[in-house]
C-alpha positions in Angstrom: 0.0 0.0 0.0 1.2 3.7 -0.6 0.0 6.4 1.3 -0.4 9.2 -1.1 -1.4 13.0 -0.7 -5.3 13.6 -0.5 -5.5 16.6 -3.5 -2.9 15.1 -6.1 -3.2 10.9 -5.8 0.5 10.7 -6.0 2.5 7.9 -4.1 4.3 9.7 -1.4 5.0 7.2 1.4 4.8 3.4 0.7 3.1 1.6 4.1 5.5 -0.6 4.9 9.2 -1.0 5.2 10.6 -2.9 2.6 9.3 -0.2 0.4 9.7 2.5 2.2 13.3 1.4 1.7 13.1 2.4 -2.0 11.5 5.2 -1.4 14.3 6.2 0.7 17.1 4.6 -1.7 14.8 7.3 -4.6 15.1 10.0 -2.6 19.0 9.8 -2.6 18.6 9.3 -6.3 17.2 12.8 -6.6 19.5 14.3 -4.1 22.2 13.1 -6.0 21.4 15.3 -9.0 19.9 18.5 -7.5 23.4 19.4 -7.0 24.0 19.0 -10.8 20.6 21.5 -11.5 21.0 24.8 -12.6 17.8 25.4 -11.7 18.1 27.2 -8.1 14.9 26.1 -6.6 16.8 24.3 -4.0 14.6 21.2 -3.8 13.2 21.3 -7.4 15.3 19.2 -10.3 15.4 21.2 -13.6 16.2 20.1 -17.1 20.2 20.0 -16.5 19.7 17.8 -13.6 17.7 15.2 -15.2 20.0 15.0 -18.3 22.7 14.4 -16.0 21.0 11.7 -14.5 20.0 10.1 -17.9 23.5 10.6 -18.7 25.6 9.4 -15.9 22.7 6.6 -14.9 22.8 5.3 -18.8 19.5 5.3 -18.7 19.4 5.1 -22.9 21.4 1.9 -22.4 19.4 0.3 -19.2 16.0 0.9 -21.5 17.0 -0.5 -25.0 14.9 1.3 -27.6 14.0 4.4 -25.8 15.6 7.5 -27.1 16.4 11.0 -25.6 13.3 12.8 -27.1 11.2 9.7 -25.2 13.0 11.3 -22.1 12.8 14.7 -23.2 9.0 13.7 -23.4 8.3 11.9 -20.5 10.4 14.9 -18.3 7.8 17.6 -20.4 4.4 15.7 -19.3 5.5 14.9 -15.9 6.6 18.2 -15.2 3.0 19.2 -16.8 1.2 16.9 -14.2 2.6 18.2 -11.4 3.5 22.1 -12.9 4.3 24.4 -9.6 4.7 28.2 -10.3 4.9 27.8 -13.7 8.4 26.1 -13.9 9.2 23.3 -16.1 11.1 20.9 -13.0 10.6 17.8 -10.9 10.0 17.9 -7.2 10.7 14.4 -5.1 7.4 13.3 -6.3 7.4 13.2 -9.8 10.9 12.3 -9.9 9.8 9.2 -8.1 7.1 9.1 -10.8 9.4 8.8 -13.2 11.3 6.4 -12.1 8.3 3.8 -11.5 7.5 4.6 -15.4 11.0 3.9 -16.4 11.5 1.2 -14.2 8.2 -0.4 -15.2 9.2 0.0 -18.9 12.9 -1.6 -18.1 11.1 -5.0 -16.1 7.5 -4.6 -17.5 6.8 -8.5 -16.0 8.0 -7.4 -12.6 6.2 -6.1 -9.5 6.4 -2.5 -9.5 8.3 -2.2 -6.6 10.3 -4.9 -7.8 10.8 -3.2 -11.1 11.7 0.2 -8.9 14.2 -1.9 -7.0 16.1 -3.2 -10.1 16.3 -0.2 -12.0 17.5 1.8 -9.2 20.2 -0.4 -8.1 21.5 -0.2 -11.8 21.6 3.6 -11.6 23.2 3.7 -8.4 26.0 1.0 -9.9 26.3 3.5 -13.0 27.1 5.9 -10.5 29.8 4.1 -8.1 31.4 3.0 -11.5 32.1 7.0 -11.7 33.4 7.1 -8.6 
């Protein structure tokens, strides 16, 4: 189960711990590239920040067959969904959302939270490999 906010639907705290884990493990994700946004919202990733995680997470080579206008367009219509003050970015929450998207179209015969799991741990591997 995932507790969600009452005006928007969106998942914002899974119930119990196993996912709340992920949810944790997303949210360092995210932190990870705010730093890389020139966007100076503080907590709000803008378009630099999410090509440098599609870069540096390899996310065209984890997904085979998607394409960086599929990302450009998936980062336009979640931004849309969740517009705040008229800026094209991702807060937390629809960074999260796009991660269950791309991580359901990576493992699309996997549990969602399974799916997350995978394709998170294969970013954060992208990553250490960096390091």
């Amino acid at each position: 189960a995932v507790v969600s906010t009452q005006s928007t639907g969106d998942p914002v705290v899974p119930a119990d711990k196993k996912k709340f884990l992920i949810f944790e493990e997303c949210r360092c994700l995210f932190t990870s590239f705010l730093k890389k946004s020139t966007l100076r919202k503080g907590s709000m990733l803008g378009s630099s920040g999410f090509r440098s995680f599609v870069r540096n997470c390899r996310v065209l080579q984890i997904i085979p067959g998607i394409t960086n206008a599929d990302l450009d367009l998936l980062y336009i219509n979640i931004c849309q969904q969740s517009e705040q003050n008229s800026v094209k970015c991702l807060s937390f929450i629809s960074f999260y959302r796009l991660l269950l998207t791309l991580a359901v179209k990576k493992f699309p015969d996997n549990t969602l939270y399974e799916a997350l799991k995978q394709f998170i741990d294969i970013c954060f591997d992208h990553l250490a490999r960096q390091n």
